[in-house]
PLY file of the C-alpha trace (Angstrom):
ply
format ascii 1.0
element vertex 263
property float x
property float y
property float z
element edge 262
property int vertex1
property int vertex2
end_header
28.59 -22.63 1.65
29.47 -19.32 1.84
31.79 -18.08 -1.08
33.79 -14.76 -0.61
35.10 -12.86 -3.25
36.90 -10.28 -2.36
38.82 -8.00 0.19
39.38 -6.57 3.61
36.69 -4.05 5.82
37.87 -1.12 7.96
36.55 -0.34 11.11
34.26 2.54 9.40
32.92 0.00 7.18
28.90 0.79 5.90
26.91 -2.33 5.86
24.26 -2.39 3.06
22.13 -4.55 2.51
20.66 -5.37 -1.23
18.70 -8.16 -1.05
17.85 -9.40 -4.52
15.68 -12.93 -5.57
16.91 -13.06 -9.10
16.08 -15.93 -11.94
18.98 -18.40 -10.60
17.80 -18.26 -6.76
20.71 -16.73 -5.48
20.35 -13.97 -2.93
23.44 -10.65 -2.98
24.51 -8.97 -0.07
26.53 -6.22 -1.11
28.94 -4.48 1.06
30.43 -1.30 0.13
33.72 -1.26 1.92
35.02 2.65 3.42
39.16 1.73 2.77
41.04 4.30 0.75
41.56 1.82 -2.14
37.76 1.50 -2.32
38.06 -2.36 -1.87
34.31 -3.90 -2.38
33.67 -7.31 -0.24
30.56 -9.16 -1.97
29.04 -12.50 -0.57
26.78 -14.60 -2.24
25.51 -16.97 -0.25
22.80 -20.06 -2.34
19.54 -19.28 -1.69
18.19 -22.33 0.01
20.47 -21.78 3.13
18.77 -18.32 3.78
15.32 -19.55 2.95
13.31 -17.04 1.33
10.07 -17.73 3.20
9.77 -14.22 3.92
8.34 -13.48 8.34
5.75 -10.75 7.00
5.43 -10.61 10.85
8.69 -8.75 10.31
7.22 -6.02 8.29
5.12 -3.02 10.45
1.74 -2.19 9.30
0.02 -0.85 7.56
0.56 -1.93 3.86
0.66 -0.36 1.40
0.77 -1.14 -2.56
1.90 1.21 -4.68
1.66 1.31 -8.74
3.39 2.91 -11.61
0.62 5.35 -12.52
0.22 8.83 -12.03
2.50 10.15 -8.69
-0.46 11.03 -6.31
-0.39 15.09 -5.32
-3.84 14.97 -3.12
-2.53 15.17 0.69
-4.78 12.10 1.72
-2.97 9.87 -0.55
0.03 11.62 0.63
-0.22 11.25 4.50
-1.19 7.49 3.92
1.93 6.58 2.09
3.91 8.52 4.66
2.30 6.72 7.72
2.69 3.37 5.97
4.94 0.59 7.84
5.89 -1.23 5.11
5.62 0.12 0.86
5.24 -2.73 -1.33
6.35 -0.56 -4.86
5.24 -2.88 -7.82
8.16 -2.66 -10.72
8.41 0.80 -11.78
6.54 2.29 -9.04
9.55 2.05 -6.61
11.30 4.88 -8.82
8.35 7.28 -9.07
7.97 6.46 -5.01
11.36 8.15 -4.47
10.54 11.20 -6.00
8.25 11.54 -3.19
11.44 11.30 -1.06
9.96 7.60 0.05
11.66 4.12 -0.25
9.72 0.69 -0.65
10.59 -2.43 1.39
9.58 -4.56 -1.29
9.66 -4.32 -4.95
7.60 -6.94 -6.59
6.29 -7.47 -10.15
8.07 -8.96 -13.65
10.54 -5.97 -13.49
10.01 -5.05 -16.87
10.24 -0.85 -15.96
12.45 -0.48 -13.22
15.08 2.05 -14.42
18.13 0.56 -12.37
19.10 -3.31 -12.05
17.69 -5.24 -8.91
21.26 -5.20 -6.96
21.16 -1.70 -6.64
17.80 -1.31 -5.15
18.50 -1.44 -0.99
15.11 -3.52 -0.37
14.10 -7.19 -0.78
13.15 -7.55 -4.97
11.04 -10.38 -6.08
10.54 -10.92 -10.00
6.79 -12.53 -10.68
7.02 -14.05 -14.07
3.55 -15.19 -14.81
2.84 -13.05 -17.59
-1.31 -14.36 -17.64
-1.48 -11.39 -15.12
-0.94 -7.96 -14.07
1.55 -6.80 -12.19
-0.68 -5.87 -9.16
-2.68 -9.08 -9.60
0.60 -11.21 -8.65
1.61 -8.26 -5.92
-1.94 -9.39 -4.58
-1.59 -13.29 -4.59
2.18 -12.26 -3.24
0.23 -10.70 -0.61
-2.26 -12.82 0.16
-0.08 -16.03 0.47
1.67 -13.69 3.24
-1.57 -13.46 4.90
-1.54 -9.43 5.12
-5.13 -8.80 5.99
-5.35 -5.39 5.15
-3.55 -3.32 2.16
-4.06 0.29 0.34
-3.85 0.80 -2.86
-1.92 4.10 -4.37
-0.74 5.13 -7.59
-2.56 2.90 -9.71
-4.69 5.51 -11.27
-4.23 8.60 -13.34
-2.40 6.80 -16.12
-3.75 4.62 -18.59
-7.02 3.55 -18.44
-7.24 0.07 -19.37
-4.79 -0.23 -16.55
-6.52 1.81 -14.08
-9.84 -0.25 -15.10
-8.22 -3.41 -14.72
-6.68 -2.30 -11.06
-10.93 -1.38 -10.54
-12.04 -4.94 -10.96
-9.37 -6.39 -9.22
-10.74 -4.53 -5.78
-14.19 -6.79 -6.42
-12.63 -9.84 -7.52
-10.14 -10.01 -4.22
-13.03 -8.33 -2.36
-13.66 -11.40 -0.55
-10.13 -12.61 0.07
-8.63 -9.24 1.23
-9.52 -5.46 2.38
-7.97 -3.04 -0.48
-8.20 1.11 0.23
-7.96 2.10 -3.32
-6.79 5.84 -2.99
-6.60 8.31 -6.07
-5.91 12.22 -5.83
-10.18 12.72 -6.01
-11.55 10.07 -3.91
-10.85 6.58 -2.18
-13.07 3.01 -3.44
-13.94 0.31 -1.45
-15.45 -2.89 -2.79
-16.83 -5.53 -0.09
-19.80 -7.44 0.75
-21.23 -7.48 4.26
-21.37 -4.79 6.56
-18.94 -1.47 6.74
-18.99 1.61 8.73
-16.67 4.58 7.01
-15.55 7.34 8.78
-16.63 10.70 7.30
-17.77 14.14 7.17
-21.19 16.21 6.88
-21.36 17.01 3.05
-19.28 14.44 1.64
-20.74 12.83 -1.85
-21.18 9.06 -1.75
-21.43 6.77 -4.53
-22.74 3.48 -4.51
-22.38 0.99 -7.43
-22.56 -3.10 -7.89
-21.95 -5.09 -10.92
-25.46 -6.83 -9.94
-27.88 -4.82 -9.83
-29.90 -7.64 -8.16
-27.66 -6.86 -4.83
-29.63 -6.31 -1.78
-28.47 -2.81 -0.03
-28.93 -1.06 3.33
-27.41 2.05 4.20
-27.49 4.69 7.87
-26.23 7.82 7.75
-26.76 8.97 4.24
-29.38 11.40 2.75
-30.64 9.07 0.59
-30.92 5.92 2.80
-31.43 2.42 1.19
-33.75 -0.01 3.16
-33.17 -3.75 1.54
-33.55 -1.67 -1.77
-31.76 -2.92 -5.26
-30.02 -0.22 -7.64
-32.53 0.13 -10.27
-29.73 1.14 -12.82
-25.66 1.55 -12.65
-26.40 4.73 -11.97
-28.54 4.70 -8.74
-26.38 4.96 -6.50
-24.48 7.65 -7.67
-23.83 11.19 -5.45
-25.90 10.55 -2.42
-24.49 12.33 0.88
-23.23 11.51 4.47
-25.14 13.58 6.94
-22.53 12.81 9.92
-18.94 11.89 10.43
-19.42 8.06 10.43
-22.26 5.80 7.87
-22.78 2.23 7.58
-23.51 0.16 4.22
-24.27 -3.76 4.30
-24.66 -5.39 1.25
-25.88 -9.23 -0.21
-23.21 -9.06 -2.40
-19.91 -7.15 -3.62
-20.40 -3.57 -4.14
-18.58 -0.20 -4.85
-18.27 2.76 -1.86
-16.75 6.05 -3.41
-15.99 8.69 -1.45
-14.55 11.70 -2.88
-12.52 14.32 -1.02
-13.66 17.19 0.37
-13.16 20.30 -2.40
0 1
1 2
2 3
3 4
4 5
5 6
6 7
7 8
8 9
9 10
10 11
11 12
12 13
13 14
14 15
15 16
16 17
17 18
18 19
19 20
20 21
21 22
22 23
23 24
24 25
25 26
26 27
27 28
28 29
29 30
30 31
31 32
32 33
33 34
34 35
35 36
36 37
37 38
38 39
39 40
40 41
41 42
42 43
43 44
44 45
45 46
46 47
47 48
48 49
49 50
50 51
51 52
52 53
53 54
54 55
55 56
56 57
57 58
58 59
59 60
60 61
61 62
62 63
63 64
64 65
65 66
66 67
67 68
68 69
69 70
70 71
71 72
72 73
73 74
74 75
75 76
76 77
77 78
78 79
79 80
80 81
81 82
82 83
83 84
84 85
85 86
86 87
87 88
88 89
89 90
90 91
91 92
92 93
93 94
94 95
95 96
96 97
97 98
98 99
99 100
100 101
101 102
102 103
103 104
104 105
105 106
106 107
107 108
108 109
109 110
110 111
111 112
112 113
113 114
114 115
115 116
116 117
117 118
118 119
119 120
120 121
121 122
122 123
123 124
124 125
125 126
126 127
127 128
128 129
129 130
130 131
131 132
132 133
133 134
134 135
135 136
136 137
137 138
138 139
139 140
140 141
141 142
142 143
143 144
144 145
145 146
146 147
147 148
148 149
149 150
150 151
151 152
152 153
153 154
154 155
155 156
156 157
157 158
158 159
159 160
160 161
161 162
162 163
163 164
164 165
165 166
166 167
167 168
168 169
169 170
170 171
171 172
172 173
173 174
174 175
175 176
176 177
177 178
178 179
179 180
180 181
181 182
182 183
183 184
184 185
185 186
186 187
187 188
188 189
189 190
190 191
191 192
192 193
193 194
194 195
195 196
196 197
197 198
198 199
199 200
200 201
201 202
202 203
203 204
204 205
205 206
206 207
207 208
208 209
209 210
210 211
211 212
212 213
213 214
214 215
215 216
216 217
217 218
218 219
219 220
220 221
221 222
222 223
223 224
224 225
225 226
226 227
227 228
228 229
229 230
230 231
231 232
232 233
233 234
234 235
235 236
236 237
237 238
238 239
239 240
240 241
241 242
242 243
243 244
244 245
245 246
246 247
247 248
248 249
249 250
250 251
251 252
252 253
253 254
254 255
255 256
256 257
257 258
258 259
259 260
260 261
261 262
């Protein structure tokens, strides 16, 4: 059924849309009506006659996820948020996201620090209650159960560290469910097991680490080459160098590929 509450639209009326998923299922689409007497029309309509299986098929790639931490300044971070297809801002993240003059699709997470309420946010807005996790740990189960393949990772660092940590061992314990691009203003992380080739440059510093140090490693294109060769100690791997513009790592087991910006 579809209840309407009010009024009448001109001609000049502006359609927008504010999708919002709030606690009793109901989805708002919000029409600001042009007329001189500033006449608003809002429909309602129940939630299980729009279905809110969301067609991520809908949504252009490439994904990205970005936090509430620091607002990134580096131009790498930068130019991937700007060339993203779809901006999946997790609860507060959406408003530091438009101070870069950028607006999310999506806004996903308990809600707890978004500085307006859901209606007035022009983008789908899903509220994850499980409070056993992290914000970005639902966004990623969100975004998994969507089957998106591939996802970056900005503006999760920079702020506090327990936070930033946590958003580190999330990247190895998803590692083998997703790809995440974890990109900070000093360097971008992988984590994955298997094989990888990275696109790089001559000079660029390359660090290597694994929560087992029993992991087997083999690397091309580095200075410091590893042949089916274990990191003796966490810090083993740290600031070897690319010799070329593309190296390969493959790896027995879930490991750590930093690779910091050029200065």
């Amino acid at each position: 059924m579809l209840l309407l509450f009010a009024g009448s639209a001109s001609q000049n009326q502006k359609v927008v849309w504010k999708s919002v998923l709030d606690s009793w299922h109901y989805l708002s689409l919000i029409y600001n009506d042009q007329t001189s007497n500033g006449i608003r029309t809002i429909l309602i309509l129940p939630l299980l006659i729009l279905s809110m299986k969301i067609d991520i098929n809908k949504y252009n790639p490439p994904f990205t996820l970005y936090g509430n931490g620091q607002i990134p300044h580096h131009q790498i971070p930068l130019d991937k948020l700007k060339k993203s297809g779809t901006i999946i801002s997790i609860d507060g993240g959406a408003d530091k996201l438009k101070s870069l003059k950028l607006d999310s699709h999506i806004i996903l997470g308990d809600l707890d620090s978004l500085k307006k309420a859901k209606a007035d946010y022009e983008c789908l807005v899903f509220e994850l209650k499980d409070q056993s996790k992290s914000d970005l740990e639902k966004s990623l189960d969100w975004c998994i159960q969507k089957k998106i393949n591939t996802i970056s990772l900005i503006g999760f660092s920079g702020g506090r560290f327990d936070h930033e940590l946590t958003s580190l061992l999330l990247l190895e314990y998803f590692s083998d469910k997703i790809q995440l691009n974890y990109y900070s203003d000093h360097c971008e992380i992988h984590c994955f097991k298997g094989l990888r080739t990275f696109d790089s440059f001559k000079g660029q510093v390359i660090s290597i680490f694994s929560l087992n140090l029993k992991t087997i490693i083999r690397t091309s294109g580095l200075k410091y080459n590893l042949k089916n060769d274990q990191l003796n100690s966490p810090s083993n791997g740290v600031s070897n160098v690319s010799m070329k513009d593309k190296f390969s790592i493959d790896s027995s087991s879930s490991i750590f590929v930093i690779q910091n910006y050029k200065k």
